[in-house]
C-alpha positions as CSV (number, residue, x, y, z in Angstrom):
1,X,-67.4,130.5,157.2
2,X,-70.7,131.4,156.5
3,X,-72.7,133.6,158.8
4,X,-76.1,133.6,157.1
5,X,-79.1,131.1,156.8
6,X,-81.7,130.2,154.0
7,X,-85.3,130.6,154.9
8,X,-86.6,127.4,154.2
9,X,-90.3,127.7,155.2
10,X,-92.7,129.0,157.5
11,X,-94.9,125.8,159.9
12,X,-97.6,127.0,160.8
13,X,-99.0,124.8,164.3
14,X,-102.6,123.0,163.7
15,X,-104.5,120.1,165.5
16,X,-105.0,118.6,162.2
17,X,-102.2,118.9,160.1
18,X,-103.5,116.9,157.2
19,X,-107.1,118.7,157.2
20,X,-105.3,122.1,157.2
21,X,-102.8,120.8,154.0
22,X,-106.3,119.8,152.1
23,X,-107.6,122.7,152.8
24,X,-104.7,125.1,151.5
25,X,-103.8,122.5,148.3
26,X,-107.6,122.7,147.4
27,X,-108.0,126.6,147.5
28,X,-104.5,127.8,146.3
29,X,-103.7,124.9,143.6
30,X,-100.2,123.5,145.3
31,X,-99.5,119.6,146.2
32,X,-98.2,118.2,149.2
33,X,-94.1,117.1,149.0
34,X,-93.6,115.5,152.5
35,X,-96.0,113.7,155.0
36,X,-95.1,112.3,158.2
37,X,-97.2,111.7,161.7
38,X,-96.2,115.5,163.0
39,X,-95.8,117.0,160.0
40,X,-96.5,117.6,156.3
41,X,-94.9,120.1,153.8
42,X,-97.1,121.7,151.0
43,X,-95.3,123.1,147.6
44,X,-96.3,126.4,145.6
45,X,-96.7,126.3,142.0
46,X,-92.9,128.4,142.3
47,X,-91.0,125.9,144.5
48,X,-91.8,128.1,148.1
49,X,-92.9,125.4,151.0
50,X,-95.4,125.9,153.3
51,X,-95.2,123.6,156.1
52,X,-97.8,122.2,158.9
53,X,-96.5,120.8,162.5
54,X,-99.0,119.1,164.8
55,X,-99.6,120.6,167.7
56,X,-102.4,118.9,169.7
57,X,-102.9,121.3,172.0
58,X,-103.1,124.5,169.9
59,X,-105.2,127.8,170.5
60,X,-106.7,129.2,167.6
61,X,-105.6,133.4,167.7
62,X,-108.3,135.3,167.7
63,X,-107.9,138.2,165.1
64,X,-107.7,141.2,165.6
65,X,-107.2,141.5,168.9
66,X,-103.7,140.8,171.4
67,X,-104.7,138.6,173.5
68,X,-104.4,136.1,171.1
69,X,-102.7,137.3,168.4
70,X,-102.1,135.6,164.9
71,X,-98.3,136.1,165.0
72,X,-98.0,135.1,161.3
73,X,-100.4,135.3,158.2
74,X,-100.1,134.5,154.7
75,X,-100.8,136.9,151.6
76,X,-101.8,134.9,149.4
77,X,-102.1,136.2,145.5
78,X,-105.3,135.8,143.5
79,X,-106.9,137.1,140.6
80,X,-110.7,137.5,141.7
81,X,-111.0,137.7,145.3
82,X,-114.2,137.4,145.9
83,X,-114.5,134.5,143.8
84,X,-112.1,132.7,146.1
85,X,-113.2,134.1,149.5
86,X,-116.2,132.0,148.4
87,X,-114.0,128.9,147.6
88,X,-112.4,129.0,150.8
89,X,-115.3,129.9,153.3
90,X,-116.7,126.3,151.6
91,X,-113.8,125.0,152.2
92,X,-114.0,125.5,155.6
93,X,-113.2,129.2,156.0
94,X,-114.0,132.3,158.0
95,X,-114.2,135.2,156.5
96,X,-113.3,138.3,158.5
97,X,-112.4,141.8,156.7
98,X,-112.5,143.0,153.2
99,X,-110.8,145.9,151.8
100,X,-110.4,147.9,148.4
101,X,-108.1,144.7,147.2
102,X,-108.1,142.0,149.9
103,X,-110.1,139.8,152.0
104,X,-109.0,138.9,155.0
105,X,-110.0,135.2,156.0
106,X,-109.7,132.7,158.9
107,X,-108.2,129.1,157.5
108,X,-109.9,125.9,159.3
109,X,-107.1,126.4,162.2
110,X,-108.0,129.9,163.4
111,X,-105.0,131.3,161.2
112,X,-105.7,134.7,159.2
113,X,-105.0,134.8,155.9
114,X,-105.5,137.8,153.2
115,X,-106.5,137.2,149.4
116,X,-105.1,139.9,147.6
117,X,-106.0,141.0,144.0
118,X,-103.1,140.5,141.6
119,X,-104.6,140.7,137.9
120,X,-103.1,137.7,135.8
121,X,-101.7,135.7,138.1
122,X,-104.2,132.8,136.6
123,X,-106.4,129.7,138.2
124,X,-103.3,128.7,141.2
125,X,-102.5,131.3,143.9
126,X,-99.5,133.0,144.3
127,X,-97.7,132.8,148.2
128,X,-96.3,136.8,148.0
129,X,-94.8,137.0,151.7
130,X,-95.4,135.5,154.8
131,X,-96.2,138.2,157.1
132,X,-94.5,138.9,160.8
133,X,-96.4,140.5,163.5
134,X,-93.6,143.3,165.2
135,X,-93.7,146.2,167.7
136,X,-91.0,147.1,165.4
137,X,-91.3,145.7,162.1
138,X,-88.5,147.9,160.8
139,X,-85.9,146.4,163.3
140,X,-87.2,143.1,162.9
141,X,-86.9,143.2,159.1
142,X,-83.9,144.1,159.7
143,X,-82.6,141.3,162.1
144,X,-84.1,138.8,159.5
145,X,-82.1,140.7,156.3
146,X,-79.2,140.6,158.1
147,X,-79.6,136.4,159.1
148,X,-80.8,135.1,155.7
149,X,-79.1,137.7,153.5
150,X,-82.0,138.9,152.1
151,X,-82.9,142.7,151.3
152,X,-84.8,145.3,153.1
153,X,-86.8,146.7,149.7
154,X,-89.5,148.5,151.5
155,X,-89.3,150.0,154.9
156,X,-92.5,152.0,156.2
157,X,-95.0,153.1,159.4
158,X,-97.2,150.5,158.5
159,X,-94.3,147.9,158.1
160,X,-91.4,146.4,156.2
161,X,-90.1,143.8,153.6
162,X,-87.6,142.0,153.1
163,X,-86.7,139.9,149.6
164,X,-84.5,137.0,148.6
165,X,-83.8,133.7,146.9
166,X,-87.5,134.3,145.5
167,X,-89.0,134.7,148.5
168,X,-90.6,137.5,150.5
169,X,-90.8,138.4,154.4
170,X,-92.8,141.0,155.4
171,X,-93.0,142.7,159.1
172,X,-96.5,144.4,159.8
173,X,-96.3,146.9,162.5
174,X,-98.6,146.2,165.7
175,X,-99.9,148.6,168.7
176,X,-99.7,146.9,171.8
177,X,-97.9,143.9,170.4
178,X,-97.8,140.6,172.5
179,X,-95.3,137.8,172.0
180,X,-95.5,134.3,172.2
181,X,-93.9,132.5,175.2
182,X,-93.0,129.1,173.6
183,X,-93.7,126.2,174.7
184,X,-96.6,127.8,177.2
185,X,-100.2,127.1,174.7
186,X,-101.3,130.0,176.5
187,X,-99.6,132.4,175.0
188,X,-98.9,130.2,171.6
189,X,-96.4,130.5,168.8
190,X,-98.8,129.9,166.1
191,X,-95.7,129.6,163.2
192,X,-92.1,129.5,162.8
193,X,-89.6,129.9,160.6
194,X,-87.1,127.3,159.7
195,X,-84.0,128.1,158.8
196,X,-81.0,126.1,156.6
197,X,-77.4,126.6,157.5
198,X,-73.9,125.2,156.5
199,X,-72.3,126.3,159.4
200,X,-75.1,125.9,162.8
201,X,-72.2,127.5,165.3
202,X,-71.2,130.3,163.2
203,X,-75.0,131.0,162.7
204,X,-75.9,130.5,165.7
205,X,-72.8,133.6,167.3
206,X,-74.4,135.7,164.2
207,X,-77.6,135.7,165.7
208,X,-77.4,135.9,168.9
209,X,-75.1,139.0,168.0
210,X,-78.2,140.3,165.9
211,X,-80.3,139.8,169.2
212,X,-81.6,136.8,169.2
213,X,-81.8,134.4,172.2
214,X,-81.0,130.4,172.5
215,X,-84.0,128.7,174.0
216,X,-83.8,125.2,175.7
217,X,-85.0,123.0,172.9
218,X,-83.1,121.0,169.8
219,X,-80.4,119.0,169.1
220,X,-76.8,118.4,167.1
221,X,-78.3,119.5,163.9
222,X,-81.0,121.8,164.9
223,X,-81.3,124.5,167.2
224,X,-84.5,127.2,168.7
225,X,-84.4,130.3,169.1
226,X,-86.6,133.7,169.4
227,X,-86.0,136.8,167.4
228,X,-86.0,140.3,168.9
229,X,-90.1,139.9,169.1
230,X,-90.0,136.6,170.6
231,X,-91.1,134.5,167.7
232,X,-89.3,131.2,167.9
233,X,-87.4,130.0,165.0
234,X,-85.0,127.0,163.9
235,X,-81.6,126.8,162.6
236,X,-81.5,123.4,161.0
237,X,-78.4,121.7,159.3
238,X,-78.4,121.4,155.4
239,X,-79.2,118.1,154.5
240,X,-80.4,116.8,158.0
């Protein structure tokens, strides 16, 4: 029986799903893989998936602040930063922080995003981690590791990572954290993760033994949930 999932992908919620897939396959160099009415998938140039689900009634965070927080971010590889700040703020792009080697950005749906410098990583980007907002990113990497088998490699007071199957989670570490309270648009969601398993009930009794909670919403082959934080996430059926 197994007990663990497979990180999939992260969504991330938009008004315009398709505007928001053009904008992130024109800046980063990746193609779309799946298109439907609610939803379209977008691939990295290594096989990760980045996936957009309408929500029509979405509210932009507003970084940096709490009472809207972003929830997620991407960190996005790229070598020249400031050469593709500029691609994405004419893209549709805001740009918002800069540091010794990032640049924090805005994409065209309110969601922050950070370039950071990687030296040969050539003309397409490179997804490093999706990034998890936490009051206690160290317990939260943890829950994670322990659901989709994946390995806590760093572990610090600014936040943690975890690695696996070629992809990388990270937990930042945030003062006065506020969770989402899905499905209220109020206090929004922003992104989830979605989650493969063989076995949904055996997943399902690992993680709510890891401390997650069951939340009214799915069906036979998927199933929502929040993590210790409160960020929703889906266990979905292989193959369905």
């Amino acid at each position: 029986m197994t007990t663990t999932g497979r990180l999939e992908l992260v969504a991330l919620d938009a008004p315009d799903i398709d505007a928001l897939a053009a904008f992130y396959t024109e800046l980063a160099g990746w193609e779309v893989v799946q298109r439907d009415s609610d939803w379209v998938t977008i691939e990295t140039g290594d096989g990760q998936e980045i996936a957009f689900q309408l929500a029509p009634d979405h509210v932009a965070p507003q970084w940096p602040g709490q009472e809207l927080p972003q929830q997620f971010h991407l960190d996005l590889q790229v070598d020249g930063i400031e050469a593709a700040a500029e691609r994405a703020t004419a893209l549709g792009a805001t740009r918002l922080a800069t540091g010794a080697s990032w640049i924090t950005l805005a994409d065209p749906a309110g969601h922050p995003f950070d370039l950071c410098q990687k030296d040969g990583v050539g003309p397409e980007m490179a997804l490093f981690a999706v990034t998890i907002d936490a009051p206690d990113a160290s317990s939260l990497a943890r829950f994670y590791g322990a659901l989709l088998d994946m390995e806590v490699t760093y572990d610090g007071p600014e936040g943690a990572l975890i690695v696996g199957g070629g992809k990388s989670v990270m937990f930042q570490q945030v003062g006065q954290y506020t969770p989402p309270r899905w499905p209220d648009p109020a206090h929004p969601q922003q992104a989830h993760l979605d989650i493969l398993v063989e076995d949904i009930d055996a997943v399902e009794a690992a993680a709510l033994k890891l401390g997650a909670s069951r939340l009214e919403a799915g069906g036979e082959t998927f199933r929502v949930f929040t993590d210790p934080a409160g960020h929703p996430f889906c266990l979905t059926v292989q193959g369905d």
